[in-house]
N, C-alpha and C positions, 0 to 999 in steps of 0.2 A: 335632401335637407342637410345644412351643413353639420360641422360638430357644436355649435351655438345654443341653434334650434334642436338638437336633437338632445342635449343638455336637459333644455327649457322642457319639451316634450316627455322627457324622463320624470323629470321632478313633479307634472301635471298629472301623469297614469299616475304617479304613486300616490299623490295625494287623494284623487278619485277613489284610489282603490281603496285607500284610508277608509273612507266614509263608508265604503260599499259595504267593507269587513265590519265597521265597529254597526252598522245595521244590522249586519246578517247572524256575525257571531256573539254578541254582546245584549244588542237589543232584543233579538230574534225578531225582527219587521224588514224583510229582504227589501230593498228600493229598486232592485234592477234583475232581472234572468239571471241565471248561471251561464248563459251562453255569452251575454254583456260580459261580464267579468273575465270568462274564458277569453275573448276578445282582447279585451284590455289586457291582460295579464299577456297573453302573445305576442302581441306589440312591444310591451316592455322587457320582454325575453330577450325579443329579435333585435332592439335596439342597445340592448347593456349586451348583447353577443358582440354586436357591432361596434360596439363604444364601451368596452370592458372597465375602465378608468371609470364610468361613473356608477357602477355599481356598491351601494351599501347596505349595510347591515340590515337596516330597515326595509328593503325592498320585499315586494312580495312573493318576489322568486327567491329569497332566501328564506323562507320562512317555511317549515312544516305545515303548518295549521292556523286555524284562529284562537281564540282564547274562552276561556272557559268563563260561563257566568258566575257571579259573584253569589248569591245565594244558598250555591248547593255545599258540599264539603266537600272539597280534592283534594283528589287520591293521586300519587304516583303511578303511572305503569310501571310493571316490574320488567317488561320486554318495552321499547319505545315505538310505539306505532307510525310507520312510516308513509310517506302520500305512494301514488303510482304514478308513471310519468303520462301523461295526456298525448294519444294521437288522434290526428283529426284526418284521418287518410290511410287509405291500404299501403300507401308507399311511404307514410312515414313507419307504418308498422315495419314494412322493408327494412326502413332503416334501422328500427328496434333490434331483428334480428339479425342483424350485418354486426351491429355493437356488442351482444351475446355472445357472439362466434368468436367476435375481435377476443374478447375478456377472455373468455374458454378458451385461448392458441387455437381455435379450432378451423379448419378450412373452412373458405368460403359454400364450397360444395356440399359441408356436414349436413345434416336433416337433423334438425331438433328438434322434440315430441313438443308440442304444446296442447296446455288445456283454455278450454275459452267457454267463459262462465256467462250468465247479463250480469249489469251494474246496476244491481237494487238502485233505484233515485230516494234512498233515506235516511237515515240515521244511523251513521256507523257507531259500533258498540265493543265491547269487550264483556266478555262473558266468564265469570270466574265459578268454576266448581270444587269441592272439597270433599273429597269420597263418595261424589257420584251426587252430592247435593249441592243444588245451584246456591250459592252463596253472595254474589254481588255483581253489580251490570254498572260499567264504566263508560261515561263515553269516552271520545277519540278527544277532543277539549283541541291541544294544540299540540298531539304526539307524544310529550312529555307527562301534561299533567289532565287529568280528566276529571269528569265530575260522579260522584258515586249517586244514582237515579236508580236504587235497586230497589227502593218502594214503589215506583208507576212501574217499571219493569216487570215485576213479578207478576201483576194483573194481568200480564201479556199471556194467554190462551197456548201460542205455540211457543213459548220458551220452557223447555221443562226442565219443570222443578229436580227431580230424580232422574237421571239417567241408567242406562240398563247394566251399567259397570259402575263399580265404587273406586273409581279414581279421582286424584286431582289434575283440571284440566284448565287451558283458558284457553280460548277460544274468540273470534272473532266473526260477527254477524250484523245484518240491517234490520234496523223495526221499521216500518212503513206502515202507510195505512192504505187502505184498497179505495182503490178511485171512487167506488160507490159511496163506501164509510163516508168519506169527504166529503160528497156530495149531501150527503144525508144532514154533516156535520155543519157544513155551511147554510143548508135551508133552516134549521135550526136556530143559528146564528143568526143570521136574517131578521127571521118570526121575532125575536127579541133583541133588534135592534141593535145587533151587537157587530161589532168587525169581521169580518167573515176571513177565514183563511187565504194566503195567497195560493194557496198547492199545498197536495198531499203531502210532500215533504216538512213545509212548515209546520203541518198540521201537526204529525208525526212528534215535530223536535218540542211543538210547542206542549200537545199532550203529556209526552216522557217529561217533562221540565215542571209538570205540575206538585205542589207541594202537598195538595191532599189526593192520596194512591186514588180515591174513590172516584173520581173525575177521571181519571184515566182507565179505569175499572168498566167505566160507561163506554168507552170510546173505543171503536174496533180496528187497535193496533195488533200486528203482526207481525212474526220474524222469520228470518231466512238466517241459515250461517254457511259459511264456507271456506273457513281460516283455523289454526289451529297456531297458536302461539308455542303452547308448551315443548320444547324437544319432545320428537315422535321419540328416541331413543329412550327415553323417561318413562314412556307409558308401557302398562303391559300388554302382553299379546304377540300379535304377528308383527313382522318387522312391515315398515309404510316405508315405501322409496319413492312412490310420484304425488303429483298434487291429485293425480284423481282416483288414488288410494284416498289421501285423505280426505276426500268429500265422501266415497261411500265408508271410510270409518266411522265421518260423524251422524251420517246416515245408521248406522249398526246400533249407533250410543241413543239413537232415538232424534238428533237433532234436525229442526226442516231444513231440507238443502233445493235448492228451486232445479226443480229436473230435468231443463233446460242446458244442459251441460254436459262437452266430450272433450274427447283428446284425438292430437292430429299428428299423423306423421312429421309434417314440418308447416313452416309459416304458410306456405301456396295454399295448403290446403283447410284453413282457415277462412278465405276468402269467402265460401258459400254459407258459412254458418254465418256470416258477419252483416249479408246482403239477407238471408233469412230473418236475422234478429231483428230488423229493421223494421220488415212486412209486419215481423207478430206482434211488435211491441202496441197497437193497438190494440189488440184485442186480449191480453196476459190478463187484464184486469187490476192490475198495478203500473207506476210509472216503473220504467226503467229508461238510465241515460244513454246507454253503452254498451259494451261489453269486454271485459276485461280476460286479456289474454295472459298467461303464466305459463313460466317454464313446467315440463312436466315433470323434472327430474331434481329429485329433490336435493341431490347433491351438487347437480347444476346450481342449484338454487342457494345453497349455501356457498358454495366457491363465489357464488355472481355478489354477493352482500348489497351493500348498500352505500346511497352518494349520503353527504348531507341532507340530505330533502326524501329522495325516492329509491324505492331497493330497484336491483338492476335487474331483477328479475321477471317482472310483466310491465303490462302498458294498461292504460285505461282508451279502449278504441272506441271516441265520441260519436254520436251519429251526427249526420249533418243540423248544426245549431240553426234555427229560424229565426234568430236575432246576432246582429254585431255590431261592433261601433266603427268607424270609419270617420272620415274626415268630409266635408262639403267645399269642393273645388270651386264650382260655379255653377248657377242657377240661371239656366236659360226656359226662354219661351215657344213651346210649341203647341201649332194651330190647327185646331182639329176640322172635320167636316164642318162645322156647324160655326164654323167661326169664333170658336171659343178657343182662349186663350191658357195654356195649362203651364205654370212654371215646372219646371223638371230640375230637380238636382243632379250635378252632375260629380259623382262622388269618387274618391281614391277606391281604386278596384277593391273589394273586398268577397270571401264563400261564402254564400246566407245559402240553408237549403239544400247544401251539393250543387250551387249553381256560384258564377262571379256575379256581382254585380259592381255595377257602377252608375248606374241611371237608380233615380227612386221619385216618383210622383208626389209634387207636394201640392196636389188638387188647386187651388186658388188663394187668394191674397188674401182670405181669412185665416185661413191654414196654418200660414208662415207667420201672421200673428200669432195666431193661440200656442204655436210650437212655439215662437220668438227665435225661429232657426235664421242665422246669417252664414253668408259666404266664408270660410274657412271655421264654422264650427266641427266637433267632436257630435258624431251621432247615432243614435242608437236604431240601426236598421232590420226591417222584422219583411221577412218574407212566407208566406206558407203554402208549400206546394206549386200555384201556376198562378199563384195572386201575382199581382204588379208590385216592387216592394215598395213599403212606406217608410218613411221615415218618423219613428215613436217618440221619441224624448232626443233634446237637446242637452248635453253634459254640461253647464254653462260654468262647472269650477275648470274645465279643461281651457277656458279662453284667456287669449295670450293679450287681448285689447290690439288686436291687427284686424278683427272680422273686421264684415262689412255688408252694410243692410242693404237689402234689397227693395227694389219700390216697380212696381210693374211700370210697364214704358204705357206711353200715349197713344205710339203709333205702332200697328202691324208691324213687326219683325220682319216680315218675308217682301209684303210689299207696300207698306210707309203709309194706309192708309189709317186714318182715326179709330180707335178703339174707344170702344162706349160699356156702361154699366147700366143693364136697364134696373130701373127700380123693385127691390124683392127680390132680384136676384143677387148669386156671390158670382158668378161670371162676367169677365169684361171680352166683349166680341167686337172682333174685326168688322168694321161697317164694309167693306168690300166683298159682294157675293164671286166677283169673278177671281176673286185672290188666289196664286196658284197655289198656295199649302191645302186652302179648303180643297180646291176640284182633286187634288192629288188623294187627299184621302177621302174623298167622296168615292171615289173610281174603287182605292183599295179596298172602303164599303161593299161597294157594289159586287165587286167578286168574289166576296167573301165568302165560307162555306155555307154560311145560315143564310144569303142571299141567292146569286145567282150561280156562286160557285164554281168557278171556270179553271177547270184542270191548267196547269202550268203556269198562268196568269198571276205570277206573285209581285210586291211590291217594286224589286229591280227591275222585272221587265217594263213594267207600267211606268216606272220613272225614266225608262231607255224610248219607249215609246212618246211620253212628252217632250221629254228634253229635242228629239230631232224630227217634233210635230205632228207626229202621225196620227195622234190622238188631243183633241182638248177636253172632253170629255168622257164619259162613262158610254156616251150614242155612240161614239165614236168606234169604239170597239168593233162593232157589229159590221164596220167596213174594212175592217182591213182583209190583205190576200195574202195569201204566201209569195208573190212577188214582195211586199211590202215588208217582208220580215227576215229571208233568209239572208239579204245581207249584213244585218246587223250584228253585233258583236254577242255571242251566246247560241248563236239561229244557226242550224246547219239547213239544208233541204225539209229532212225526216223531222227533225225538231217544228218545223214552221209548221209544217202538215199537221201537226198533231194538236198545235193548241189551234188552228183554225177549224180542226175538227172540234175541238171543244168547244170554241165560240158559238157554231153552229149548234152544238148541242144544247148549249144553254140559252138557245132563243125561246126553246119552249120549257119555258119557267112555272112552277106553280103559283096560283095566284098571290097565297101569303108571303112567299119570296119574295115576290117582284114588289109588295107595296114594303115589305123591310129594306130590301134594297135601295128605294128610291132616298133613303136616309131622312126621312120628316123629320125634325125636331120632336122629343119625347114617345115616337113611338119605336117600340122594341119589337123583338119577337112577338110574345104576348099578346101586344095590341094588336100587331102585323094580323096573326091571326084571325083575332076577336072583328077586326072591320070585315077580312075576308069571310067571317060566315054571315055578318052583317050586310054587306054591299057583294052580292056574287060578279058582279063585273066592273070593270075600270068603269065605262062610263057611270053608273050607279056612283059611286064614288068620286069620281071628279065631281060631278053635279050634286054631292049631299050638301045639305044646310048645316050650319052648325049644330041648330037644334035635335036635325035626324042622329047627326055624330053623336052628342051628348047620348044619345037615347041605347047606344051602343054599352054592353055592361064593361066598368073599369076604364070608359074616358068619359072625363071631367071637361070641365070649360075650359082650362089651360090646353089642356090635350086637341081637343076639340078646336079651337085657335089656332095650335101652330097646321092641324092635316087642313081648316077650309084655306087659311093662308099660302100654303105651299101650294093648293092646286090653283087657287088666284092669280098665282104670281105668273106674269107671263114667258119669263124666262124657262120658267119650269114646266108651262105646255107645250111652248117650246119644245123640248129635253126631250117628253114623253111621245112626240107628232116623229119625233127624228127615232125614236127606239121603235117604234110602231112601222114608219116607214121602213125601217132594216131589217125589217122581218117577227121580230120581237111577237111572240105570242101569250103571254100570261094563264094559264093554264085552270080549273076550276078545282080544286082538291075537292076529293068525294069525303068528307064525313058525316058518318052515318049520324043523324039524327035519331035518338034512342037506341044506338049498338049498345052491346053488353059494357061497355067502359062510359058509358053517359055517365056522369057525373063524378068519374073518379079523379083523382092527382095522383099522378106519378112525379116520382122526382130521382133522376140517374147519378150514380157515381158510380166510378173505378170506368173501367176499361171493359166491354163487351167483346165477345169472340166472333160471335154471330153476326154482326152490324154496329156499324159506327152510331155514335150518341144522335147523331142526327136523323137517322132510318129509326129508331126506335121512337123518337120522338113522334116522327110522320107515323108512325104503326100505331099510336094511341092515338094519336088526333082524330085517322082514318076509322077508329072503333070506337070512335064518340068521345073517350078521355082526353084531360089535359095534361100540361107537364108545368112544374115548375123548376127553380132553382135552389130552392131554399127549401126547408124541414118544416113545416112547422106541424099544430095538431089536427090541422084541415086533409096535409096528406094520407092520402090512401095508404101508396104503398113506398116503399123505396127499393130500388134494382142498383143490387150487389153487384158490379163484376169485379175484373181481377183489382186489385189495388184501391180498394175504395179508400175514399175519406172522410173529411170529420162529420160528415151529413151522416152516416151509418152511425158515429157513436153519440147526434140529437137522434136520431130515428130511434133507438134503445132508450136514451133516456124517455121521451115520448111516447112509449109503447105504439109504436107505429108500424107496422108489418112489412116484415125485408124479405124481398124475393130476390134468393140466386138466380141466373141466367135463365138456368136451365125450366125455374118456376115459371118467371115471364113469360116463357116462349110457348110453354103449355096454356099459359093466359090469355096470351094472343093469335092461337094456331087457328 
């Protein structure tokens, strides 16, 4: 981007951010993440670093804070509360400690103790006592000026009132509310019709902001502290020289300090506690964003002082954000098995997740209606975990009047034949069955691990293999030789051997495999299975009537339409006469009618030690049980392994019963 455009771009993040702030800190009705905002604010870091000259007063990088509501009474800080500076990376921490050392003359080789706390996700405070009695509770407002909310505060359970020493102190801490609270607080809400919170933090800032204590009284706020304003020199007692002196001081005075916190010889070894805080932060029982690293020496920390904005002495280290905003390059079309037609955005690289992204699905031409997203919009992209990412909201004050709309084409992109909408549906499909984008991912279907699953057989080979004929289809496979392979570019001798061992091994296929495999229209896993206890052999199945199908539990008439259609069609007896001739065997799964898991639902997350999610799945079906993907109140059980996700925190809410590994396998022996 020139200096023009970068100009133009500048003055667009700020005005965004305008609206974002006067929502968030004024209104209290957030419009967008904190991850959105972190986003944007970055960009306009990296651009006014770049393009210094357009940097003003008003930007959001010069600014401490938001601004305080209008209603309450503010107070000055007697000390000014400063921000932290934001890392989104272990190497930008790097860098944190590089700039430390730089300020302290100190070698690059020095070892500097650091302590690393998590970053309550709440309501920063100030805490003011007067010989030992809590006296008034400030917020952070905009560093300067704060709002005095010492009436809902006091309600708060862990803020104490007397401390176990009669001094005067201030102190800096979070109110938060525990993810349950909220939960409780929004079904609530709900019942009577009322707005329900966006997150616990709102919930938090909206409760303390309340004008009668007694609503807040009701409401199960909580506090952590871990700051201490006052000169330690001031206070009596033993002399404090690190910061994690002072967390077990305010520990001593009685105050909550979240125990989650140490100190480290130097930055390296930081790392583990950083990759740790990440795992717990689901299960803490509170949000947390982060975790904020500080020096641990408190005269370090006085020498390091402070920029305009953030003291020089810690960092706020983000976890990876699930949303960002990015830019929409261009919006191309890709063709799946099935003939259907998927726009894809093709976005300015952006980190969602601890991952880049530049690709994000925007499902179909309804889609990019209801978003109103066009080519060079600003967009706000949410990925989570190993989902596809989507694109959530359109920024539309970010548009410069250069987009430009998008309109699905007429014809196949890949090969120029007509594309049609059947009626009832939101998909426009390729009338060409022989189209090579469909047969290319039909094929990548077919080997896939939930189908036939063919060791080494990944998408480059399978495209190496069309492109110089050796394959048109999935039948195709089942002919090739290690003459046919070792010349190609990736194939050594050893190498060729090994996946035509695989190919061999995967002729003898389970039967629910081979009918997933075959890629029906609407039938999944699930169904795959459900026909295979249904029809025990291919031929039973080629030959069922629609009516037998229906008769099958969880396929309908649509469902039942596309499996009599596919095996009608003669291209695709065809297919199956040529898999069958190559040896191709489909194999009968033993599940036991009435084992001890008839009738259950299991449903996996995280990572298993014992077997891949795939083996376990077959280990319930073969003991009579099913699986699903989803949580809901029908599930039996849920299986924990390492690194689960959000399925374990519905399975708690839903009092649904979570077996560790180790329980499972006692379930299943």
């Amino acid at each position: 981007m020139d200096k023009k455009q970068a100009k133009e771009r500048i003055e667009k993040i700020k005005a965004q951010m305008a609206d974002i702030d006067y929502a968030y800190f004024v209104l209290d009705a957030p419009t967008v993440s904190d991850a959105v905002r972190d986003s944007l604010k970055r960009e306009l870091k990296s651009l006014e670093d770049q393009y210094p000259e357009f940097i003003t007063p008003d930007s959001p990088t010069q600014r401490i804070g938001g601004r305080a509501l209008g209603r309450f009474a503010k107070i000055r800080h007697q000390i000014p509360k400063y921000s932290l500076d934001d890392v989104f990376s272990f190497d930008e921490l790097l860098e944190f400690d590089t700039r430390v050392k730089r300020f302290l003359d100190l070698s690059p080789n020095t070892d500097i103790e650091y302590t690393a706390e998590l970053k309550i996700d709440g309501l920063n405070m100030t805490f003011i006592y007067k010989k030992g009695l809590f006296e008034k509770a400030i917020t952070r407002g905009d560093g300067i000026i704060g709002e005095d909310v010492t009436h809902t505060v006091k309600t708060v359970e862990s803020v104490p009132l007397k401390l176990k020493q009669p001094i005067d102190i201030e102190v800096g801490g979070e109110i938060y509310m525990p993810i349950k609270s909220f939960e409780s607080l929004n079904k609530i809400a709900l019942k009577q019709k009322e707005e329900p919170f966006a997150n616990p933090r709102n919930a938090a800032a909206g409760t303390v902001r309340q004008l009668d204590p007694g609503i807040a009284a009701k409401r199960d706020l909580q506090a952590f502290f871990y700051s201490v304003f006052t000169p330690l020199g001031d206070l009596p007692g033993k002399k404090i020289t690190t910061q994690f002196g002072t967390l077990e001081f305010l520990r001593s005075l009685g105050f909550r300090v979240e125990h989650h916190f140490s100190h480290f010889k130097n930055i390296n070894t930081v790392k583990k506690f950083l990759e740790q805080a990440e795992k717990l932060r689901d299960s803490l029982g509170f949000q947390i964003d982060g975790v904020v690293i500080k020096v641990n020496d408190l005269d370090f920390q006085n020498r390091l002082g402070r920029t305009a904005k953030c003291v020089r002495w810690a960092a706020a280290y983000k976890f990876a954000a699930e949303e960002a905003t990015t830019i929409v390059e261009d919006i191309q079309i890709q063709v799946g098995r099935t003939g259907v037609l998927t726009p894809v955005a093709h976005l300015k690289p952006v980190l969602v997740a601890g991952s880049t992204v530049s690709r994000a699905t925007l499902h179909n031409e309804d889609e990019i209606k209801r978003l109103g997203v066009k080519i060079g919009d600003t967009v706000v992209v949410q990925k989570a975990g190993d989902v596809i990412p989507d694109i959530v909201k359109v920024l539309e004050k970010m548009r410069t009047g250069r987009e430009k709309e998008f309109r699905m084409p007429k014809n196949c992109p890949v090969c120029d034949s007509p594309v049609a909408r059947s009626e009832g549906e939101v998909a426009y499909r390729c009338s060409n069955k022989n189209c090579y984008a469909q047969q290319r991912e039909k094929i990548y279907h077919f080997v896939s691990r939930a189908a036939f699953d063919i060791d080494g057989l990944g998408p480059k080979i399978i495209d190496q293999l069309l492109d110089v004929g050796l394959i048109k289809d999935a039948a195709d496979i089942f002919t090739l030789t290690q003459d046919d392979l070792w010349p190609l570019e990736r194939f050594a001798e050893k190498s060729a051997k090994n996946l035509i061992a695989s190919i061999e091994k995967a002729k003898h296929v389970a039967w629910p495999k081979f009918i997933f495999a075959l890629g029906i229209r609407n039938v999944g896993e699930k169904t795959a299975l459900d026909l295979s206890a249904h029809f025990p052999t291919l031929e039973k199945l080629q030959s069922a009537t629609q009516e037998e199908l229906i008769a099958v539990p969880e396929v309908g008439p649509v469902v039942a339409e596309s499996i009599f259609s596919w095996f009608q069609d003669k291209h695709n007896q065809k297919f199956i006469d040529h898999l069958l001739g190559h040896g191709v065997r489909p194999e009968k799964s033993i599940v036991r009618s009435g084992g001890r898991l008839q009738g259950q639902i299991f449903v996996l997350t995280g990572t298993l030690d014992s077997m891949s999610r795939d083996e376990a799945k077959e280990k319930i079906r073969t003991l009579g049980g099913d699986t699903s993907e989803s949580v809901s109140r029908q599930t039996s059980y849920v299986v924990a392994g390492a690194n689960p996700g959000s399925k374990l925190d519905k399975a708690e809410k839903l009092s649904v019963k979570v077996l560790t590994e180790k329980d499972f396998l006692n379930l299943i022996k």
